[in-house]
C-alpha positions in Angstrom: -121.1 -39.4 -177.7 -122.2 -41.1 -181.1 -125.7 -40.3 -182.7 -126.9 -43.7 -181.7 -125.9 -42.9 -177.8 -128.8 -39.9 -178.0 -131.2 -41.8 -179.6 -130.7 -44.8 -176.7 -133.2 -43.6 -174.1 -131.9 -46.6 -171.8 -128.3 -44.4 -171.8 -128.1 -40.8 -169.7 -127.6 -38.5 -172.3 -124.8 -36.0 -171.9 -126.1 -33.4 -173.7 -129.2 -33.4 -171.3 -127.2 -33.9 -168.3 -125.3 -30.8 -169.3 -128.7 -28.7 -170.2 -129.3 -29.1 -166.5 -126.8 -26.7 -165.4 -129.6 -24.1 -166.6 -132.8 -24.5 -164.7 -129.9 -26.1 -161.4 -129.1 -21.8 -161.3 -132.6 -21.5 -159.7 -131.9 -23.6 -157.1 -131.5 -20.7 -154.5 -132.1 -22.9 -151.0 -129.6 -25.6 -152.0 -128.3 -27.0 -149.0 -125.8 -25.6 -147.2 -124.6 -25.6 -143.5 -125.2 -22.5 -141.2 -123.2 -22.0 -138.1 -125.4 -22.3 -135.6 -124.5 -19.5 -133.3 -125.1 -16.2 -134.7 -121.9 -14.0 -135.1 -122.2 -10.6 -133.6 -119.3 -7.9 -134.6 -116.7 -8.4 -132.8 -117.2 -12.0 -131.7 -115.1 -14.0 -134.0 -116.8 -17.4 -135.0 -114.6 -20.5 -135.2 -115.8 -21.5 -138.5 -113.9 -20.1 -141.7 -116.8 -19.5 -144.6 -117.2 -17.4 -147.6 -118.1 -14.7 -145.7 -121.2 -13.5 -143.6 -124.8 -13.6 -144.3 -127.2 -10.8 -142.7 -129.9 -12.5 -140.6 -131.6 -10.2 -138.8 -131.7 -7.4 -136.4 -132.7 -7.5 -132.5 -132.7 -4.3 -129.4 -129.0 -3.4 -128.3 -127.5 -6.0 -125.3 -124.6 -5.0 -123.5 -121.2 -6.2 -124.8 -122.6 -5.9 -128.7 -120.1 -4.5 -131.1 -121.0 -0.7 -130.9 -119.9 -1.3 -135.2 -123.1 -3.9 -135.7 -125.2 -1.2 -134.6 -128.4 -0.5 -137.1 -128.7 3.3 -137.2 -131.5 3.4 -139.1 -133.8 1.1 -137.3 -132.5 2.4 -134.0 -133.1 6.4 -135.2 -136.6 5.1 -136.6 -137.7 3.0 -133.1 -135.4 5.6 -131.0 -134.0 2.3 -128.9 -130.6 1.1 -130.3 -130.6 -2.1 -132.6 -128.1 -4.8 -133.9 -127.5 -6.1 -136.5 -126.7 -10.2 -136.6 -125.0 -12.2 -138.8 -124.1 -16.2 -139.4 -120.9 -17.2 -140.6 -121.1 -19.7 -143.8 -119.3 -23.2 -143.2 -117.8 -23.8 -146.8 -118.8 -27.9 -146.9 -118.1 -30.1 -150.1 -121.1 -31.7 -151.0 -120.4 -35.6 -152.5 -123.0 -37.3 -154.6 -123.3 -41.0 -154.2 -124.9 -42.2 -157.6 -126.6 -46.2 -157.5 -126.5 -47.5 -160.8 -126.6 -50.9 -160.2 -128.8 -53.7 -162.3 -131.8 -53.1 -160.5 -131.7 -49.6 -161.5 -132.2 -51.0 -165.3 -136.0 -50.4 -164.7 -138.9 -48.3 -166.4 -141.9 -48.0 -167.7 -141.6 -44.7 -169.1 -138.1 -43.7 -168.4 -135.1 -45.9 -166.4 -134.6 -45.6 -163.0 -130.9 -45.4 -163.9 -131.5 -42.4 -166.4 -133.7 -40.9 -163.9 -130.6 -41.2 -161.0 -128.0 -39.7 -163.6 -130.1 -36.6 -164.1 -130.8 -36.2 -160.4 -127.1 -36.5 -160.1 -126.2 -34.2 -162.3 -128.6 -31.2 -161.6 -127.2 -31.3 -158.3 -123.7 -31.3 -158.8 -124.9 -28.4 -161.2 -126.7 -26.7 -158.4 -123.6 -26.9 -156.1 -121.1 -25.7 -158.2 -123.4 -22.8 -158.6 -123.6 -22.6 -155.1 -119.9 -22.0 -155.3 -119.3 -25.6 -153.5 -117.0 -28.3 -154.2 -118.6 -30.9 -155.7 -117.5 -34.4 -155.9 -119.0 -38.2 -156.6 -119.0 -41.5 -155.9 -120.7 -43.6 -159.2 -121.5 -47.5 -158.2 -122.4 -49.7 -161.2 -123.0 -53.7 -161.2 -119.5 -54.2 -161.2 -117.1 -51.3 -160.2 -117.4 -48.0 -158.8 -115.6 -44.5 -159.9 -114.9 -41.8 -157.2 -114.6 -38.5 -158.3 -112.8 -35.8 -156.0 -114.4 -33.1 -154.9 -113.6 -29.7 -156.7 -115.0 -26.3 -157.1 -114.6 -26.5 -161.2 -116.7 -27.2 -164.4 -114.1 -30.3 -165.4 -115.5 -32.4 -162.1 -118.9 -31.9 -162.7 -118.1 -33.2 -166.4 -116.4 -35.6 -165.2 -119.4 -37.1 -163.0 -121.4 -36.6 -165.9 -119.3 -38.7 -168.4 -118.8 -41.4 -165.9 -122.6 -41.3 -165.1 -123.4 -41.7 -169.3 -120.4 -45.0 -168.8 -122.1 -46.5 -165.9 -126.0 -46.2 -167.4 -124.3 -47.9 -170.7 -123.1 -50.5 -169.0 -126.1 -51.5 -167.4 -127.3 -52.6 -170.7 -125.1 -55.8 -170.4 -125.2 -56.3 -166.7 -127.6 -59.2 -165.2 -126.0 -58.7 -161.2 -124.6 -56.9 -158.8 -121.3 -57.0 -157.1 -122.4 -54.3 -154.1 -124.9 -54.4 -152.3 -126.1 -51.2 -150.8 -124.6 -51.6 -147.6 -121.1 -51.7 -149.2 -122.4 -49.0 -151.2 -122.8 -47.3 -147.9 -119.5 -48.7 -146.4 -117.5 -47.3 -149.0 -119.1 -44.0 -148.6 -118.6 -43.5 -145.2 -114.8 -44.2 -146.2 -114.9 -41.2 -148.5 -117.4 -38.5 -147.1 -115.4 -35.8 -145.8 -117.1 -34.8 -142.1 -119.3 -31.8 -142.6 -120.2 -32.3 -146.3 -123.1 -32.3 -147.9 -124.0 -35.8 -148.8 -127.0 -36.8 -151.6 -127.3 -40.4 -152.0 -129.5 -41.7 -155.0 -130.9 -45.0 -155.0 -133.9 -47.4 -155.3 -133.1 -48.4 -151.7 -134.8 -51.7 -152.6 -132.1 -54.1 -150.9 -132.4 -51.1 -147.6 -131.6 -53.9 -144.6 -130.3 -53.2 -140.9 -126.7 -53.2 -141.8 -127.8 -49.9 -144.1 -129.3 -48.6 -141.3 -126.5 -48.8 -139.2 -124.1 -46.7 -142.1 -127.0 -44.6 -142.4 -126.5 -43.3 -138.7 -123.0 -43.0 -139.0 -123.0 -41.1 -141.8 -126.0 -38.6 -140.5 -123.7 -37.9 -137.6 -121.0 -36.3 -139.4 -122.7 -35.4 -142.7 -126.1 -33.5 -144.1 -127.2 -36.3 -145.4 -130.1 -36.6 -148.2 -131.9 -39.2 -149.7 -133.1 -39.7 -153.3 -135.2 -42.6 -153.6 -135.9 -42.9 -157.5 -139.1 -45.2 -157.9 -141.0 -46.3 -161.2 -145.0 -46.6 -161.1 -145.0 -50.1 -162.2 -143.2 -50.5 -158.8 -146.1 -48.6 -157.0 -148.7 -50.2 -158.8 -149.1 -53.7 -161.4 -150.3 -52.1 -164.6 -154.2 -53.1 -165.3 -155.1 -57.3 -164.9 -154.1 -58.6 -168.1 -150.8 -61.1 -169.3 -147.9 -59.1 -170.6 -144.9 -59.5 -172.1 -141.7 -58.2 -170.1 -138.2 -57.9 -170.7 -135.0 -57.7 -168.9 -132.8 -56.7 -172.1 -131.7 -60.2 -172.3 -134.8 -62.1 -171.6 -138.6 -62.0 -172.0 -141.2 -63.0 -169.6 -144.6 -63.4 -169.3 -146.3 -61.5 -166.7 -150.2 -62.0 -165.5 -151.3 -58.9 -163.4 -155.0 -60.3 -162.9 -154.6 -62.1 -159.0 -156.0 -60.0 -156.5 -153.7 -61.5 -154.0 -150.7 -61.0 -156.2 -151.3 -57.7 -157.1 -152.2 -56.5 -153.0 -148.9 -58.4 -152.0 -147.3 -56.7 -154.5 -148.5 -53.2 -153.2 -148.3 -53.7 -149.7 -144.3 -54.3 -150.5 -143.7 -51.3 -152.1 -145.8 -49.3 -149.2 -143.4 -51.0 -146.7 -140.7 -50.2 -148.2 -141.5 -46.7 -148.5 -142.8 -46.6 -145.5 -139.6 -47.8 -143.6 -137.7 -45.2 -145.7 -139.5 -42.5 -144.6 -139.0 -43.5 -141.0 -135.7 -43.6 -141.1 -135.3 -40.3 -142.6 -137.5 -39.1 -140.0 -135.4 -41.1 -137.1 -131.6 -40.0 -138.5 -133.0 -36.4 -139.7 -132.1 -36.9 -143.5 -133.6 -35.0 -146.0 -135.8 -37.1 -148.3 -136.6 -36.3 -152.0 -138.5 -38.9 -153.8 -138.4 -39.2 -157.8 -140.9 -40.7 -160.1 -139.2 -41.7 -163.1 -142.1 -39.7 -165.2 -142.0 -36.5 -163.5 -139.1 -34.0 -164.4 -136.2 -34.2 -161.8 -135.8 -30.0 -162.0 -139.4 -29.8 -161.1 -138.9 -32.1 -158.2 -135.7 -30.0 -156.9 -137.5 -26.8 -157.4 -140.1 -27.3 -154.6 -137.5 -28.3 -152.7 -134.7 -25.9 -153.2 -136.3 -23.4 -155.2 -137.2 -19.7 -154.3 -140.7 -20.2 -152.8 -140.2 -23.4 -150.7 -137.0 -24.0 -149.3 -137.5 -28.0 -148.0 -135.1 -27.6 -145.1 -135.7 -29.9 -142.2 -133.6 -27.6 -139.9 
């Protein structure tokens, strides 16, 4: 990384992207699959985890393990009590990174800087989480897949490719995918059972998405990122204004009522149709404002006090 690469806010830095490994450690409730049956000693499960996590204790049943037994809860209620435990599924979890043109977007920071730093703090959060982490990076022309691993180099690696991708961005004026090959390709990649992030504007979200969306939820945790800019939300105040797409500038006149409602009511339906879907195919859903901190977003969903789980 040169100097003039830190100084470039419309490149991820790698040095931020590494600082996130830090505040990603508090990420306690990261996601991660339970068996669903609870494992009682003696009963083997059919999953093979990291080992078994206490859940809680319940009254003696016949044909319960005579080892789970909790002698101090059953000398304290004099009525014998078990102990139960669930069995962790190890899962790899794969981050699927949009960095296509229409990520090159911002009014305070780029979408596409925003998605790297999502990206990274959670590839940070499950290495912590002793996962494998893997990626799949799209850009406006090409696409990088990175193999899931439990080691530092292949959360570096997603990081460097993520700095590559945002860089290129800077030249790019289209898109070769579309994000229903974005979603194709996934499904050709995720691994059944693993924990699947996908970050994206979603703002080309069209039936055939939908359709990969609902394949993927049936074999995968799936989690949407939608990263979203308040200009998209909301025109800035009625007045003409000068815009630019890095190439080109254009002049933009906020002051039509019409315009501006039209405008609103898009971005409402798209978010609205988002967060139906996710409702529908049980997907989490995080959404990021490019102005507010990712790790502050991440902590009220995975942190110690709220744990965002939908199941």
């Amino acid at each position: 990384m040169t100097h003039s690469d830190h100084d470039n806010p419309a490149i991820a830095d790698i040095s931020t992207l590494v600082k996130l490994r830090f505040g990603a450690r508090d990420l306690k409730f990261f996601p991660r699959l339970m068996a669903k049956n609870m494992v009682l000693g003696g009963h083997q499960s059919r999953f093979r985890g990291r080992g078994m996590d206490f859940e809680e204790v319940r009254q003696y049943q016949p044909g319960d393990d005579i080892r789970t037994i909790d002698w101090r809860v059953t000398a304290r209620t004099m009525t014998p009590h078990t102990k139960l435990f669930s069995e962790e599924r190890e899962r790899p979890v794969l981050i699927v990174v949009d960095l296509r043109h229409t990520m090159f977007f911002g009014s305070k920071e780029l979408k596409s800087v925003t998605a790297c730093q999502v990206a990274a703090a959670l590839a940070w959060a499950g290495l912590s989480a002793n996962d494998r982490v893997g990626g799949l990076v799209f850009g406006a022309d090409q696409q990088y897949d990175i193999r899931a691993r439990r080691s530092h180099h292949s959360v570096l690696q997603l990081i460097h490719k993520l700095r590559d991708f945002s860089e290129q961005l800077i030249h790019a004026n289209s898109n070769r995918y579309t994000l229903a090959d974005m979603l194709e390709d996934t499904r050709r990649v995720a691994m059944p059972g693993s924990t699947l992030f996908l970050i994206s504007d979603f703002h080309d979200l069209n039936k055939d998405c939908e359709q990969h969306l609902f394949e993927l939820a049936r074999h995968c945790d799936l989690n949407v990122c939608h990263v979203h800019d308040a200009l998209e939300a909301q025109l800035p105040p009625p007045a003409n204004y000068q815009v630019s797409n890095g190439h080109q500038r254009f002049n933009l006149n906020t002051r039509g009522p019409e315009l501006r409602r039209q405008f609103e009511k898009q971005f409402k339906d798209r978010l609205t149709n988002l967060k139906h879907l996710c409702s529908q195919l049980r997907m989490g859903n995080l959404s990021f404002e490019t102005s507010v901190p990712v790790l502050s977003v991440l902590q009220q969903a995975y942190g110690k006090k709220n744990p965002g789980r939908r199941r």
